[in-house]
C-alpha positions in Angstrom: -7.7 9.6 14.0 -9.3 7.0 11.7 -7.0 3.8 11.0 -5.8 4.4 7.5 -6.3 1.5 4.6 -3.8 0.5 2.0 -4.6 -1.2 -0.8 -2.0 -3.9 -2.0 -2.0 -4.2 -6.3 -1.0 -6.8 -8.1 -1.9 -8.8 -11.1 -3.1 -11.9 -9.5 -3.8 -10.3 -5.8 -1.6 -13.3 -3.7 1.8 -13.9 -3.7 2.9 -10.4 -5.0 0.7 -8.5 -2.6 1.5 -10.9 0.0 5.3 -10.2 -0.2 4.6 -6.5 -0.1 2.3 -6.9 2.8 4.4 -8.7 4.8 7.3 -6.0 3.8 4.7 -2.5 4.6 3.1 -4.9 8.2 6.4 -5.2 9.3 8.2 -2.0 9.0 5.2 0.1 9.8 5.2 -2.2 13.3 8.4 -1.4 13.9 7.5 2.4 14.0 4.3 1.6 16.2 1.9 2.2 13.3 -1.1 0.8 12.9 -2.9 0.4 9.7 -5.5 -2.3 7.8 -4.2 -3.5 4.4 -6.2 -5.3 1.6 -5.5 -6.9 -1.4 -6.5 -7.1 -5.1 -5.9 -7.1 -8.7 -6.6 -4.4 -11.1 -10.0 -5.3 -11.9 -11.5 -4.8 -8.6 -9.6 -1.6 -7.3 -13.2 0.1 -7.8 -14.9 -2.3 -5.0 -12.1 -1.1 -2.6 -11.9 2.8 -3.3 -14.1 3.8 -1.1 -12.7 2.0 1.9 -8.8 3.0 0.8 -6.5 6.1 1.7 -3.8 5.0 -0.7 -2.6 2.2 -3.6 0.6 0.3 -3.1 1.3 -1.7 -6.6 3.8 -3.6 -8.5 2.0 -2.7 -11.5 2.1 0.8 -13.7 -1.4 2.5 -12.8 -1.7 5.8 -13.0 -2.3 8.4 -10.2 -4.6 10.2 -12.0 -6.8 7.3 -12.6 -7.9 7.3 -9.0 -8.9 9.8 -6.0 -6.0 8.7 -4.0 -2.7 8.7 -4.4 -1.2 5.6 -6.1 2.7 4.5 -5.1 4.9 1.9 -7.1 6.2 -0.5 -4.4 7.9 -3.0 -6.7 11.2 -1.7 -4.5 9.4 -4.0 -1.3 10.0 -6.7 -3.6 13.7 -6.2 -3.8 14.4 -5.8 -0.5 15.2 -1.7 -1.0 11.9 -0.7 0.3 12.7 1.6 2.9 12.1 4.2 0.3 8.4 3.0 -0.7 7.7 2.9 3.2 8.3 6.4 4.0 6.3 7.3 1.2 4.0 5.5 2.5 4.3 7.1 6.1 3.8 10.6 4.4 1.4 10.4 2.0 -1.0 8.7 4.8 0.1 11.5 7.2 1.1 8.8 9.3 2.6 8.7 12.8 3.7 6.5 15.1 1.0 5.9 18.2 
């Protein structure tokens, strides 16, 4: 199975991404799964679409906007993200290795 890519959303690209990186890293480890995450800003989601299986964001984008599915994970930023990770987990038809 091909490693899947998330792309991380924010409005800079750093420290909001960064937090929910560091939030999706760790709790996908903990399951043993194993996936490549990038990050950006609105702008550039285009340079990234091709190499991405799903959008993570803090921002309000629209699903319909883009070939892949698009999740709100402003919830990672509050600490309540278990929600946002399982979403995660099933949208990427993800499973532990």
């Amino acid at each position: 199975m091909k490693k899947k890519t998330i792309l991380l959303v924010c409005a800079a690209g750093f420290a909001t991404t960064s937090m929910m990186k560091y939030q999706i890293e760790g709790a996908l480890e903990e399951r043993g799964i194993d996936v490549d995450i990038k990050t950006t800003t609105v702008p550039k989601i285009p340079y990234f679409l091709d190499q991405a299986d799903l959008i993570v964001t803090s921002l309000s984008l629209k699903e319909d906007d883009y070939d892949i599915p698009v999740i709100n994970g402003i919830a990672l930023l509050t600490g309540m993200g278990s929600d946002v990770i399982e979403e995660i987990i099933e949208k990427l038809d993800l499973e532990a290795s």
